[in-house]
C-alpha positions as CSV (number, residue, x, y, z in Angstrom):
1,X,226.4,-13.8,-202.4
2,X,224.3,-15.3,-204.8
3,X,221.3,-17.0,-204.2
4,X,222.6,-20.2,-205.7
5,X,225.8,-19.7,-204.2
6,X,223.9,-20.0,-200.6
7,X,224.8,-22.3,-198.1
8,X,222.1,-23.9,-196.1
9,X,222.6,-26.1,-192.8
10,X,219.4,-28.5,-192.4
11,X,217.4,-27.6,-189.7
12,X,217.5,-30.9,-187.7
13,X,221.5,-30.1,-186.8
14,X,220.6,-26.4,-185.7
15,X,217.2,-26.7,-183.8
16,X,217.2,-27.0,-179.9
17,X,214.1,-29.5,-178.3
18,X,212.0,-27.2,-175.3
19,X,213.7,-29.2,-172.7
20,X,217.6,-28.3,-173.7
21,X,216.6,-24.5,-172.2
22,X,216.4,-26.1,-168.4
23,X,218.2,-27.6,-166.5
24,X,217.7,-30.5,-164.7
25,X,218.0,-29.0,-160.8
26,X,215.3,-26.3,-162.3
27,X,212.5,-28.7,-163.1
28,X,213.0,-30.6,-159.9
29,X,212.1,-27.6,-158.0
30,X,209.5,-26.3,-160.0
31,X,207.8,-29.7,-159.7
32,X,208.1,-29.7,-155.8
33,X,206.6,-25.8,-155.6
34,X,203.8,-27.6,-157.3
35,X,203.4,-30.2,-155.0
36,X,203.5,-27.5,-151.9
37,X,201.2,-25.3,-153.7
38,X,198.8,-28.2,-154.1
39,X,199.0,-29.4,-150.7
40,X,198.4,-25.8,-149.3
41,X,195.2,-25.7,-151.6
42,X,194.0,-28.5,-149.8
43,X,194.6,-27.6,-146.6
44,X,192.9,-24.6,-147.2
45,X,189.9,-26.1,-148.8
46,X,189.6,-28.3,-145.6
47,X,189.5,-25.0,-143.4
48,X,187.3,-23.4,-145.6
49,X,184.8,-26.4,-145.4
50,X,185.3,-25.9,-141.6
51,X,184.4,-22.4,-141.4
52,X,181.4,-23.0,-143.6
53,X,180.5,-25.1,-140.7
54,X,181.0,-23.0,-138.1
55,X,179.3,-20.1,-139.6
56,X,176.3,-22.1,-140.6
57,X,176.1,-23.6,-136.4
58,X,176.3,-19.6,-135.4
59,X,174.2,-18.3,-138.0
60,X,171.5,-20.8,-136.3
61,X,172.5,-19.9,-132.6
62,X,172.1,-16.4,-133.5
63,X,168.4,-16.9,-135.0
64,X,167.6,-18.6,-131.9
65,X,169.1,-16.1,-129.7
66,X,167.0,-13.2,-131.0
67,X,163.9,-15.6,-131.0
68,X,164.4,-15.9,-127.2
69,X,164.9,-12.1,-126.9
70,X,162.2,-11.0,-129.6
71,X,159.7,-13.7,-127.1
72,X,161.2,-12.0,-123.8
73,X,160.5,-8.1,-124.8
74,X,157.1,-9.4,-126.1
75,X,156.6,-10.9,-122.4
76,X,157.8,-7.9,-120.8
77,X,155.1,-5.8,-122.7
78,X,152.2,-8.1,-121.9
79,X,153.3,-7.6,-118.1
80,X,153.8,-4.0,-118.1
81,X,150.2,-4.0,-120.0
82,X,148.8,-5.0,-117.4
83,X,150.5,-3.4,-114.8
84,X,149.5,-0.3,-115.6
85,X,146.1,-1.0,-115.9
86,X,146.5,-2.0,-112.5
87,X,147.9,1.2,-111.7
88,X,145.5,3.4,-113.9
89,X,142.7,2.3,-111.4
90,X,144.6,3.5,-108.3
91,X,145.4,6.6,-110.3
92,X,143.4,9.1,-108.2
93,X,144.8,8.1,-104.7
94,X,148.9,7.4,-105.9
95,X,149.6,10.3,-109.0
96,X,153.3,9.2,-108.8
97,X,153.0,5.8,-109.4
98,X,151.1,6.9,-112.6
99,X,154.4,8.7,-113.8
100,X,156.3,5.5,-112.9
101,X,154.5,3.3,-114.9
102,X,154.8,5.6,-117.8
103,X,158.6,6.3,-117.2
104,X,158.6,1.9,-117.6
105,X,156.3,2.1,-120.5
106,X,159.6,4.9,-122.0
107,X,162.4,2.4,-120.8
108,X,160.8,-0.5,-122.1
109,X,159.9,0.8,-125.5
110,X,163.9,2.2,-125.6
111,X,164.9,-1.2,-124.2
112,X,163.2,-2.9,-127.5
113,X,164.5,-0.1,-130.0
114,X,167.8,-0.8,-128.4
115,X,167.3,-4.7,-129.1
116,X,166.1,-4.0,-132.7
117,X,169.1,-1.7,-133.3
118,X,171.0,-4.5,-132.1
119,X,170.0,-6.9,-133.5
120,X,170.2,-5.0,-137.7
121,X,173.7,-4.8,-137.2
122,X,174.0,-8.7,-137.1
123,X,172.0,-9.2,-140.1
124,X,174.2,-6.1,-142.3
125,X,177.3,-8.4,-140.5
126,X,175.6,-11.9,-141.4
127,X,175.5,-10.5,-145.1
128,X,178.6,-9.3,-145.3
129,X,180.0,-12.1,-144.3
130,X,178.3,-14.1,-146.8
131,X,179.1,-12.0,-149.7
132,X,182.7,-12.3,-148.4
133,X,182.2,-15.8,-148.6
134,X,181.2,-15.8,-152.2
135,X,184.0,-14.0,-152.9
136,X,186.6,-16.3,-151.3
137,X,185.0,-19.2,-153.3
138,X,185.3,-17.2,-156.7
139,X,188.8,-16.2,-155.7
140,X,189.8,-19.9,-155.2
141,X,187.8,-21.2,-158.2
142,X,189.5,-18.5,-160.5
143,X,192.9,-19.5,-158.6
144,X,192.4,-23.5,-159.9
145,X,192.0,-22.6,-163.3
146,X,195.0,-20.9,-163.5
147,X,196.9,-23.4,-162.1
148,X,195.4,-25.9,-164.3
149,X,196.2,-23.4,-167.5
150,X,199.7,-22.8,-166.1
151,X,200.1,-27.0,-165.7
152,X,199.1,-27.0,-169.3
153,X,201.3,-24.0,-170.6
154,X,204.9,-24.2,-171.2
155,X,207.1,-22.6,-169.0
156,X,209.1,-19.9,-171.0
157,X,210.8,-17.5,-168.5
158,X,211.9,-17.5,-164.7
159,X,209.8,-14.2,-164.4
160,X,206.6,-15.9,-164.8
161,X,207.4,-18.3,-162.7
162,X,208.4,-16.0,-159.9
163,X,205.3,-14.1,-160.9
164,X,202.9,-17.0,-160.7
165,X,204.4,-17.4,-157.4
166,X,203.8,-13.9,-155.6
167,X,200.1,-14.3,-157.2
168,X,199.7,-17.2,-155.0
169,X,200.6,-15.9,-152.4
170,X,198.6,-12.9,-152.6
171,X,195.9,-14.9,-152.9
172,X,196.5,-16.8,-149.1
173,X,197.3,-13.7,-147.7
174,X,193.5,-12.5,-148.8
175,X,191.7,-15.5,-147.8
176,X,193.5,-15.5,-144.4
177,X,192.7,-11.6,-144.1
178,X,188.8,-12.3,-145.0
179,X,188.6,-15.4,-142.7
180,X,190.3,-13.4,-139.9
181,X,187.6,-10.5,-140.5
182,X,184.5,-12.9,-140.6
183,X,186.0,-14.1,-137.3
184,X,186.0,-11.0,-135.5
185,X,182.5,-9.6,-137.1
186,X,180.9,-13.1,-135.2
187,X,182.5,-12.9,-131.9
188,X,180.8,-8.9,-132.0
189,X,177.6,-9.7,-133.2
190,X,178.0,-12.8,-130.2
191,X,178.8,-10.0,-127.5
192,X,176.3,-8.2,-128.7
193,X,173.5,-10.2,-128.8
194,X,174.3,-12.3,-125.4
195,X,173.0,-10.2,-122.2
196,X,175.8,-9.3,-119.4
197,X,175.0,-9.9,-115.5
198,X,175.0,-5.9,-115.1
199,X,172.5,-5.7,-118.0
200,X,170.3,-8.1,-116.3
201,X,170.3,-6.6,-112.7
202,X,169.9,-3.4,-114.2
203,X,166.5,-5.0,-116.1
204,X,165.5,-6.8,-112.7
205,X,165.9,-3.5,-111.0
206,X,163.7,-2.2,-113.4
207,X,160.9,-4.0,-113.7
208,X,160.9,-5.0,-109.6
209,X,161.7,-2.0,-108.6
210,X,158.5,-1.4,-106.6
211,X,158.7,-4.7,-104.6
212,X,162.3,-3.9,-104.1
213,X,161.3,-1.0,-102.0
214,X,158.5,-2.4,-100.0
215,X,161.0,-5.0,-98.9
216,X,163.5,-2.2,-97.7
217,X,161.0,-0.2,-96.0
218,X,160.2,-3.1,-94.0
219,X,163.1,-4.1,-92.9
220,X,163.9,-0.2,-92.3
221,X,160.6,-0.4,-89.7
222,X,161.1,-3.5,-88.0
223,X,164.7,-2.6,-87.2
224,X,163.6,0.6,-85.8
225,X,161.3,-1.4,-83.6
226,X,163.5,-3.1,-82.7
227,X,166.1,-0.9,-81.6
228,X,162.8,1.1,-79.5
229,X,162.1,-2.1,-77.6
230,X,165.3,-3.4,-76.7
231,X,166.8,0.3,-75.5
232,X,163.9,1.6,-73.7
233,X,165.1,0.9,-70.3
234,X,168.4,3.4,-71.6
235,X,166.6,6.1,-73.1
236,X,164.1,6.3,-69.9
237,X,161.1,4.5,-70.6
238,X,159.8,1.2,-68.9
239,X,158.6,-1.8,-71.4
240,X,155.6,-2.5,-70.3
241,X,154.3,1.1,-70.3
242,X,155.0,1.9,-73.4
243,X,153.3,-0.9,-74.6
244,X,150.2,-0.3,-72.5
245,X,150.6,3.8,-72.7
246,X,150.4,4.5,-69.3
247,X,153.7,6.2,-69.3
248,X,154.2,9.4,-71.0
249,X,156.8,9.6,-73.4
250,X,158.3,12.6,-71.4
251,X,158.1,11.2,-68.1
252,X,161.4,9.6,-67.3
253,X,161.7,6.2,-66.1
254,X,164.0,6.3,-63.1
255,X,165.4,3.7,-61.1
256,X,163.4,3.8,-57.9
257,X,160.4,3.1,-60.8
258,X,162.2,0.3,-62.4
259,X,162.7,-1.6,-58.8
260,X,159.5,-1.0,-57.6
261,X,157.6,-2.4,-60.2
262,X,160.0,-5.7,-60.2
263,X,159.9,-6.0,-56.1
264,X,155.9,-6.0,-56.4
265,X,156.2,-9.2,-58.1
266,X,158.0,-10.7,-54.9
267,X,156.3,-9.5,-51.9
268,X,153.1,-11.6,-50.4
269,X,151.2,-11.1,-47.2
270,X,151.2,-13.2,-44.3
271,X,148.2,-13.6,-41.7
272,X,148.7,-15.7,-38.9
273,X,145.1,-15.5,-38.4
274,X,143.6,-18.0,-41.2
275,X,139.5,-17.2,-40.7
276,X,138.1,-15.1,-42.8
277,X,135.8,-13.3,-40.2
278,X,138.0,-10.0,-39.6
279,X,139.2,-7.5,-42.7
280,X,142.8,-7.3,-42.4
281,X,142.7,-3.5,-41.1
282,X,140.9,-4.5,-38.4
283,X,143.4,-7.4,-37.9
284,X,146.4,-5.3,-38.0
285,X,145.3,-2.3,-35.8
286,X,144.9,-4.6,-33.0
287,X,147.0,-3.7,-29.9
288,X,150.6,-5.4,-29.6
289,X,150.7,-8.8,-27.5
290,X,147.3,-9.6,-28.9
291,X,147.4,-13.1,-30.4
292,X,146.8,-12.5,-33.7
293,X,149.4,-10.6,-36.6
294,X,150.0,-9.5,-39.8
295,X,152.3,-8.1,-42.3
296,X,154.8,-9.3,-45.5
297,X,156.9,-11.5,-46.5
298,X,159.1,-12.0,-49.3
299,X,159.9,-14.9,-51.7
300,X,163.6,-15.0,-51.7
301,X,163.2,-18.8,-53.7
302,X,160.9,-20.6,-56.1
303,X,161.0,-24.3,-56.8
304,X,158.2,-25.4,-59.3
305,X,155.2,-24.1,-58.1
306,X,156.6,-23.6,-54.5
307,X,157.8,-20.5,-52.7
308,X,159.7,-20.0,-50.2
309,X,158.8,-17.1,-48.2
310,X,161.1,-15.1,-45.7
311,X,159.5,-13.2,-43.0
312,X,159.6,-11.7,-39.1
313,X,159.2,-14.2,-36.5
314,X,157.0,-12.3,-34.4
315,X,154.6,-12.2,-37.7
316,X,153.7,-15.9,-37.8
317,X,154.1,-16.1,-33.9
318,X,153.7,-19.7,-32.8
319,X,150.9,-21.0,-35.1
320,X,152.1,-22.9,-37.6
321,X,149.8,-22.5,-41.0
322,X,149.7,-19.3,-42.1
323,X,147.2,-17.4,-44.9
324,X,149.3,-16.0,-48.0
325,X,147.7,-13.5,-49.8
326,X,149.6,-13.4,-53.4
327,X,149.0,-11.7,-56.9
328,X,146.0,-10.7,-57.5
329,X,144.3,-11.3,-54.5
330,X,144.7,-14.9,-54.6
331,X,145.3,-17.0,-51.3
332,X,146.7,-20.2,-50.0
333,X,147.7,-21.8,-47.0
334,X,151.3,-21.8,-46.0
335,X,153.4,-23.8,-43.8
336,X,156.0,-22.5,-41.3
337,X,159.3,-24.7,-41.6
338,X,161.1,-22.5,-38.9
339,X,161.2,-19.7,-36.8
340,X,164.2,-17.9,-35.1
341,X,163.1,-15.2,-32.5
342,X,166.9,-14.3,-31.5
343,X,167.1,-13.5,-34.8
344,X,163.4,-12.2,-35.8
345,X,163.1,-14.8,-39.2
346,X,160.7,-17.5,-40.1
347,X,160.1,-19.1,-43.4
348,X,157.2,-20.3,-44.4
349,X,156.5,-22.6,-47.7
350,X,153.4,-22.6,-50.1
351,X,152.4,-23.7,-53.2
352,X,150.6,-21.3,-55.8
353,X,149.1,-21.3,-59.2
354,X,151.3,-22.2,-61.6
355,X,150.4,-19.5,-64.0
356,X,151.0,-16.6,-61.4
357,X,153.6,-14.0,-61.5
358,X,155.3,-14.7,-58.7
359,X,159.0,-14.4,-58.7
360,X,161.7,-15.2,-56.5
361,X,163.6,-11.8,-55.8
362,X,167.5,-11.0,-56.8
363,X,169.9,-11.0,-53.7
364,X,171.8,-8.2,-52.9
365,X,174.8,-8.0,-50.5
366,X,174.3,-6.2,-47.3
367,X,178.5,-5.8,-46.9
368,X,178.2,-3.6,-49.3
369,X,176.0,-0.7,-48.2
370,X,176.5,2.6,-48.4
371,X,175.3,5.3,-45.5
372,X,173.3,7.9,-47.8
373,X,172.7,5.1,-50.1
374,X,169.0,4.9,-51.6
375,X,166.4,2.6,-50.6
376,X,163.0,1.4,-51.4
377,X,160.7,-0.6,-48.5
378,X,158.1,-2.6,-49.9
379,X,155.2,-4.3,-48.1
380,X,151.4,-4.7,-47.7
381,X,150.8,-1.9,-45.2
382,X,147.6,-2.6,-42.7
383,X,147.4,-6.2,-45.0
384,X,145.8,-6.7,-48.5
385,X,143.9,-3.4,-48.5
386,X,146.9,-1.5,-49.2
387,X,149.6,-4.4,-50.7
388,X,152.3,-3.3,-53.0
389,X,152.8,-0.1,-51.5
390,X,156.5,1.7,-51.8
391,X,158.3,3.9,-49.7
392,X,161.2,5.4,-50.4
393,X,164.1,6.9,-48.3
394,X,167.9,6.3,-47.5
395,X,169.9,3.9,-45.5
396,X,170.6,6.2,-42.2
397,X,172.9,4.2,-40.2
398,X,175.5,1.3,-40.6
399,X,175.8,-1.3,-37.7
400,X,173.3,-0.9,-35.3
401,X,172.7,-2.9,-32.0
402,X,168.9,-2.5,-31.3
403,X,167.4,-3.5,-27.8
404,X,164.1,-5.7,-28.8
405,X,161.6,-7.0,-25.9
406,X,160.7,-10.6,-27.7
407,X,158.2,-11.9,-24.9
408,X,157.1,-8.6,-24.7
409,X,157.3,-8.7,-20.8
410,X,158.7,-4.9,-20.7
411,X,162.3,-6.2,-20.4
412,X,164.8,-6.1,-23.8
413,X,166.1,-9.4,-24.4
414,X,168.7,-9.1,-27.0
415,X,170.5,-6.9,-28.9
416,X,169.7,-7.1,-33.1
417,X,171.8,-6.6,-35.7
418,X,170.5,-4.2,-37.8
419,X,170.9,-0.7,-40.7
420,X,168.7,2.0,-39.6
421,X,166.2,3.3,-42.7
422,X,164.4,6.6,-42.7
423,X,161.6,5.0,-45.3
424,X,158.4,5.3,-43.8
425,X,157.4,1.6,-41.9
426,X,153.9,1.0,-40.9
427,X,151.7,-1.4,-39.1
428,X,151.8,-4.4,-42.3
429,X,155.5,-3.7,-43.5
430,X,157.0,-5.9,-40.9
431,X,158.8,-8.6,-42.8
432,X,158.9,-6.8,-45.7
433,X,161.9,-6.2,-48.7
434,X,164.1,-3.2,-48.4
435,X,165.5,-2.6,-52.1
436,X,168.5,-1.1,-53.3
437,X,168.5,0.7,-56.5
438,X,169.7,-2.2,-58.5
439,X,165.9,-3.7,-57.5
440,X,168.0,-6.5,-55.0
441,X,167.1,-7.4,-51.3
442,X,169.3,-6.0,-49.1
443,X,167.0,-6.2,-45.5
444,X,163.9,-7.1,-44.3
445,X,161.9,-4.9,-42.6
446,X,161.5,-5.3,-38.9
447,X,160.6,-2.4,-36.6
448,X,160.6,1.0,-35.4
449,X,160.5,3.2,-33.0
450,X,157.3,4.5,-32.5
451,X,157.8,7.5,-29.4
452,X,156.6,11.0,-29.4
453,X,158.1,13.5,-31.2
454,X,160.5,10.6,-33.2
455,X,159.9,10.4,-37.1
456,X,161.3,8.3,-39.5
457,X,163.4,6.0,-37.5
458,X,163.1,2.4,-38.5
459,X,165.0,-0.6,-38.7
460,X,165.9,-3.5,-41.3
461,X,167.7,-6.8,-40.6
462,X,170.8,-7.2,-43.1
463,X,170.0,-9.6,-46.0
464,X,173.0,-11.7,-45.5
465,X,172.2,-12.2,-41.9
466,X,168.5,-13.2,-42.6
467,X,169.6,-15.6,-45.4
468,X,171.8,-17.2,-43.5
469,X,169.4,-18.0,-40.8
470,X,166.1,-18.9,-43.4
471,X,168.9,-21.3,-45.1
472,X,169.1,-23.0,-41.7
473,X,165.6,-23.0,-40.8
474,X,165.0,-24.9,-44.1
475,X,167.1,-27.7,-43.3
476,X,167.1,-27.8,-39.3
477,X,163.7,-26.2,-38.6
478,X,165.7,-24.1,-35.8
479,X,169.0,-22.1,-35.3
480,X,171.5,-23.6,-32.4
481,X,173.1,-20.7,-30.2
482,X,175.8,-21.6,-27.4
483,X,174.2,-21.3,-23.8
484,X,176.8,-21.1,-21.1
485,X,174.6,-21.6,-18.8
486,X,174.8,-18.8,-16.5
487,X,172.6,-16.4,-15.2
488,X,173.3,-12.6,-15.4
489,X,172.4,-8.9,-14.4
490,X,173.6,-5.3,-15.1
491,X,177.1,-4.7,-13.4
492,X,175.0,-0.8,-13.8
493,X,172.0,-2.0,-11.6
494,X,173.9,-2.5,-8.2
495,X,174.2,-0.7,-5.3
496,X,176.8,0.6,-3.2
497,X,176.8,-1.7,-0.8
498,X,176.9,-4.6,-3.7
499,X,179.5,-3.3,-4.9
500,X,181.6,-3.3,-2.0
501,X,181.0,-6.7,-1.1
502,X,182.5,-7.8,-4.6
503,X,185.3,-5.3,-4.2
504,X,184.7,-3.7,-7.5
505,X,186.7,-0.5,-8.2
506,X,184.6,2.7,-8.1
507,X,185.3,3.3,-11.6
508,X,183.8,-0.1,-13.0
509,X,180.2,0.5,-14.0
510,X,180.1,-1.7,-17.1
511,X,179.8,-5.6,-17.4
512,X,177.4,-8.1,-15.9
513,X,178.0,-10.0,-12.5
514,X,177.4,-14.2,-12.5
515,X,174.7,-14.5,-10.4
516,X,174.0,-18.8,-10.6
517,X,176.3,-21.4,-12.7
518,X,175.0,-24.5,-13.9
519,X,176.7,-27.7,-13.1
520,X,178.1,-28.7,-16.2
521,X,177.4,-26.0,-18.0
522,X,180.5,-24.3,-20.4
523,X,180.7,-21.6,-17.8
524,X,181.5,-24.3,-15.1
525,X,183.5,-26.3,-17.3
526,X,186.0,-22.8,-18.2
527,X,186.4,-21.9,-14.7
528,X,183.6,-18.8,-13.9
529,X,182.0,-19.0,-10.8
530,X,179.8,-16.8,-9.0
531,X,180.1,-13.4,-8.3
532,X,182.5,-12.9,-11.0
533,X,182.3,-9.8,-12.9
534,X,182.7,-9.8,-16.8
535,X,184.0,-6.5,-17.8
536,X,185.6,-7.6,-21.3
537,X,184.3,-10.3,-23.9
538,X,186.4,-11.2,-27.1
539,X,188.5,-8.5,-26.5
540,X,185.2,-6.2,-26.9
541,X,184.3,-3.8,-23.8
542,X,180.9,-5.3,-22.0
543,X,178.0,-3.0,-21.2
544,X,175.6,-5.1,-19.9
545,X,173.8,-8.7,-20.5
546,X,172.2,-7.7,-23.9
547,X,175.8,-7.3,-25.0
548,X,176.9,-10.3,-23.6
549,X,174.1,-12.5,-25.2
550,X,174.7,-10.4,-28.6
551,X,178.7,-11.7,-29.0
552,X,178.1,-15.1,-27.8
553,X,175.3,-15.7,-30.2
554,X,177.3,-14.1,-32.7
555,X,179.9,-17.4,-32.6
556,X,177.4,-19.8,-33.2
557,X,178.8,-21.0,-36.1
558,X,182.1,-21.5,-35.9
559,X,181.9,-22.2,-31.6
560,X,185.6,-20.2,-31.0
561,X,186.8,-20.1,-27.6
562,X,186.6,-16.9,-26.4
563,X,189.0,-14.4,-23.6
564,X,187.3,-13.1,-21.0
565,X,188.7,-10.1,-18.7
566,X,186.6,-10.3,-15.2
567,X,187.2,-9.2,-11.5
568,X,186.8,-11.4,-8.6
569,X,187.7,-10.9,-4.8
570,X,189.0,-7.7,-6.0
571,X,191.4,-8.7,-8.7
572,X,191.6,-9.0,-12.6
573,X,192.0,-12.6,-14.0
574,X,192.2,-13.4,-17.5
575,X,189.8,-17.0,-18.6
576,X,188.9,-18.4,-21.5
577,X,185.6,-19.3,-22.2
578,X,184.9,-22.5,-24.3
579,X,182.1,-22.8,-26.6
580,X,182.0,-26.4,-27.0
């Protein structure tokens, strides 16, 4: 074709405007992906300026932090200075704490390497962090600019579009990645740098350690003191010896010990005779019947500074102040409330000093006694020469009914209740304690039977019976018995001819014949008369008058009426004999 023959279209009917290549839905949403990207941009910015923040508050708590612990190991140096100077001049007498304050000096010079170790790995992570910092804020910067070149370039292909996209978000996934990382690197170096508990007892141990075992020794020594003091009665050994030394650690502490030395604390003496012009030996070797008496007594009760002192009756006699020797040879004047001689008890009341050791004695039960059973008497033998002396034996008989001559006129008056003793009892130990095992009263001493070729055969007066009868002297001054007003002899000490003219059978040699009845009396009143013969008294065979006195008295409590079996003209009749 020719050049001239060429057709040619003006360009204003063939050229497209920039804007005729998009669509109108396009644009939209590339202008609201603007928007979002902008808004994200500033919500990171705000969480960057945020974590600025927080860095810069924990960069500071950190500086402080290894201030304090920089100021604590120099503190703990200073000490340990001058501990072991301290030590270094007890070096020749204590080598091993030498080699302890050195193995401290080691710890402590590892605890502060340690510290310093620790503490370069926050500054390597404070720099990193920073550098990572800088490199976020160049990231971001660089990120701006292109957008703002993108805003200002045209737009020529969906690729870059899509491209420009994943670049952005790239670039949030870094950020998020480094922020993540700085956060992780601070809650380390935190952990690191603040102490646990276990860290610090392990450093308390450490530097205390010495104190901590002073402390335990002591407590180790005053619990084993303890334990010796309150189990030395079990393993054999008696208080107050061990504390004095007079018992040897070998020598075992028995029982009979143990209530001896606790029964010496309760036993007195008692002198009727209140001169001093005689030595109590000479006193008690005296002949019986003589006026004056001696021997022991025993506080069965204590009430302020007063005791209350049980004894024999034929001890005090009839006089009624009496010279109690107590303790350590101290004396005072007593005063007898009561005296029984059916029974053989008195009590007498004193007052002592109040910072004596006199105590009232533990009560046994005498119900309970065992034949074979051990005992202990305890009394002042001849008086105060020989007070506090023990002997020992065992309880040889249960239940015995022992003639004793009260008026002393060579005629038994009544029978006692007693337990027969094999313990040695001489002149002195009248009124004394008889102990059981368990260190309690069971009897008081009373008598013996002093005949040729007869050993060890004494006799005690159960404690129930004796208590019964001080508790009554204390509040009557006397003991009440029935009297049935009749007069008696031995059914044994007639004759033949006697006999016949009562018209006893030849068999009966028992039981006492009434010889007078007294008007009135509680014989006349339940029906005896005389010349009746008793044979049988509440339902008990009769031997004779003792007897007869013996089971009468023993209803003087409780006043029963008792059955009597007698004979008269001959013949058995059955009568009941009232008691009140």
């Amino acid at each position: 074709m020719d050049k001239d023959n060429k057709i040619i279209i003006p360009r204003k009917k063939y050229r497209r405007k920039r804007r005729q290549f998009f669509h109108n839905e396009e644009r939209e949403q590339r202008i609201k992906y603007e928007q979002q990207l902008q808004q994200q941009q500033a919500l990171k910015d705000e969480e960057v300026a945020k974590n600025n923040e927080e860095r810069v508050k924990e960069n500071l708590q950190k500086s402080r932090i290894e201030k304090l612990t920089q100021e604590e190991i120099q503190q703990q140096q200073q000490e340990m200075k001058k501990r072991n100077t301290s030590v270094e001049t007890d070096a020749q007498t204590s080598p091993t704490a030498n080699e302890d304050a050195t193995t401290d000096d080691k710890t402590i010079e590892q605890e502060t390497t340690e510290v310093q170790e620790s503490s370069s790995p926050e500054a390597t992570t404070l720099s990193k962090s920073t550098s990572n910092e800088a490199t976020t804020d160049q990231n971001e910067d660089e990120h701006q600019s292109q957008l703002a070149a993108d805003e200002n370039t045209n737009f020529h292909s969906e690729e870059a579009q899509q491209s420009q996209v994943s670049d952005s978000v790239d670039a949030d996934t870094t950020s998020n990645t480094t922020s993540d990382e700085q956060q992780s690197a601070t809650q380390q170096a935190t952990s690191k740098t603040e102490p646990t508990w276990q860290d610090k007892t392990r450093a308390f141990i450490k530097f205390h350690w010495a104190k901590i075992l002073i402390v335990i020794g002591v407590i180790l020594i005053l619990t084993l003191m303890n334990a010796i003091f309150n189990n030395v009665d079990n393993n054999g050994h008696n208080k107050d010896g061990f504390l004095n030394g007079s018992i040897d650690d070998h020598k075992q502490y028995t029982n009979t010990m143990k209530s001896a030395n606790k029964a010496i604390h309760s036993v007195v003496t008692v002198e009727n005779n209140t001169s001093d012009d005689a030595s109590s030996v000479q006193n008690e070797t005296k002949e019986a019947g003589q006026e004056n008496e001696l021997g022991s007594g025993v506080v069965y009760k204590k009430v302020d500074d007063s005791i209350f002192i049980i004894t024999n009756a034929h001890v005090v006699g009839d006089k009624e102040q009496q010279k109690i020797t107590y303790g350590d040879d101290n004396e005072t004047i007593g005063k007898v409330i009561g005296t029984d001689k059916w029974s053989d008890i008195a009590v007498v009341k004193a007052k002592i000093k109040k910072q004596s050791d006199i105590k009232a004695i533990k009560h046994g039960d005498s119900q309970k006694l065992v034949l074979g059973e051990p005992i202990i008497a305890v009394g002042n033998p001849l008086g105060v020469d020989f007070k506090g002396s023990i002997s020992s034996g065992i309880i040889s008989g249960l239940n015995r009914h022992v003639p004793v001559d009260i008026d002393k006129d060579d005629n038994y008056d009544v029978l006692m209740d007693a337990f027969q003793i094999d313990a040695p009892v001489n002149p002195g130990n009248s009124g004394g304690g008889i102990i059981d095992r368990d260190g309690k009263l069971v009897g008081i001493a009373s008598l013996k039977i002093s005949m040729d070729n007869v050993e060890g055969i004494a006799f005690a007066i159960p404690v129930n019976t004796a208590l019964s009868t001080a508790q009554e002297l204390e509040k009557k001054g006397e003991v009440k018995y029935p009297n049935t007003g009749v007069k008696i002899i031995d059914t044994a000490e007639l004759n033949d001819d006697a006999k016949a003219s009562l018209q006893l059978p030849e068999d009966i040699d028992n039981g006492v014949v009434i010889g007078e009845v007294q008007e009135n009396s509680l014989a006349e009143k339940s029906g005896l008369q005389k010349n009746d013969v008793i044979v049988e008294l509440d339902g008990k065979e009769l031997e004779d008058k003792l007897r007869y006195r013996q089971i009468i008295f023993s209803h003087k409590d409780d006043l029963d009426t008792l059955p009597l079996k007698i004979y008269r003209d001959g013949k058995v009749k059955d009568i009941k004999l009232k008691l009140k």
